[in-house]
N, C-alpha and C positions, 0 to 999 in steps of 0.2 A: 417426526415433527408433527404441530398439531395442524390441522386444518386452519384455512384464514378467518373461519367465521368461528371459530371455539373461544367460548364464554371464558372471562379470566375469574377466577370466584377468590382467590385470595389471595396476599400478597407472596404467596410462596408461589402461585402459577405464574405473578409477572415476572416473578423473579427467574422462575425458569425460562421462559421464552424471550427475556431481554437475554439471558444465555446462550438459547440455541439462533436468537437475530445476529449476536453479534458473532458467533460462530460461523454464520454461514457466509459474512462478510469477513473475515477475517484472513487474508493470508499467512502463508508461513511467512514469509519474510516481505520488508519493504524495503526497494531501491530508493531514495531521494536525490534528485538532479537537478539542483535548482537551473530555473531556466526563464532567469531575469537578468543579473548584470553579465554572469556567467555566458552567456549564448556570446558574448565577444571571444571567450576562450574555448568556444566548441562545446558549450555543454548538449546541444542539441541534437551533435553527432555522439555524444558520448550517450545520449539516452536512447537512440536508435540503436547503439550498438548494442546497449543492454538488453533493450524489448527481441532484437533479432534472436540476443544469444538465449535468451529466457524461452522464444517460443522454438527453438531448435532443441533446447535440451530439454521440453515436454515438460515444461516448468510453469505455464501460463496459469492452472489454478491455486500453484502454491507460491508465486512470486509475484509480486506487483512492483511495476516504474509508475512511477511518478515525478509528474513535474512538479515543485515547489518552487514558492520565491527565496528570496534571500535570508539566510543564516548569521550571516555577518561575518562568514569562515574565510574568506577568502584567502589571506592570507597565511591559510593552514593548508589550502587546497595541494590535491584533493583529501577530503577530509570523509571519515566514516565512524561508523557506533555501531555497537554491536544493540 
């Protein structure tokens, strides 16, 4: 990776480091738990269980939870995507 002060001189160099920015943020995977109307049906414990079981199976850099608002799933819950 380059240095934070290296000069970008074409658009092929931003094109790389908007590659390796968005790499370095990037998980393998994301959990979404909304946790807006849902938190009546436990979504808050269901995201706690996720982040425990994530940081137990040494999972913390390549899995990310998140809380999200509403999907409008509800009535598919629980609902996922690959």
């Amino acid at each position: 990776m380059r240095s934070k002060s290296s000069v970008l001189t074409s658009p092929a160099d931003l094109a790389a480091r908007r590659a390796e920015l968005e790499a370095a943020q990037r998980p393998g995977a994301r959990v979404l738990v909304c946790a807006t109307g849902c938190r009546a049906l436990g979504s808050l414990d269901v995201r706690a269980a996720f982040d425990e079981a994530v940081a137990s199976a040494g999972l913390k850099e390549r899995v990310q939870v998140v809380a999200v608002g509403c999907h409008g799933l509800c009535a598919k819950a629980p609902a996922r995507s690959s």
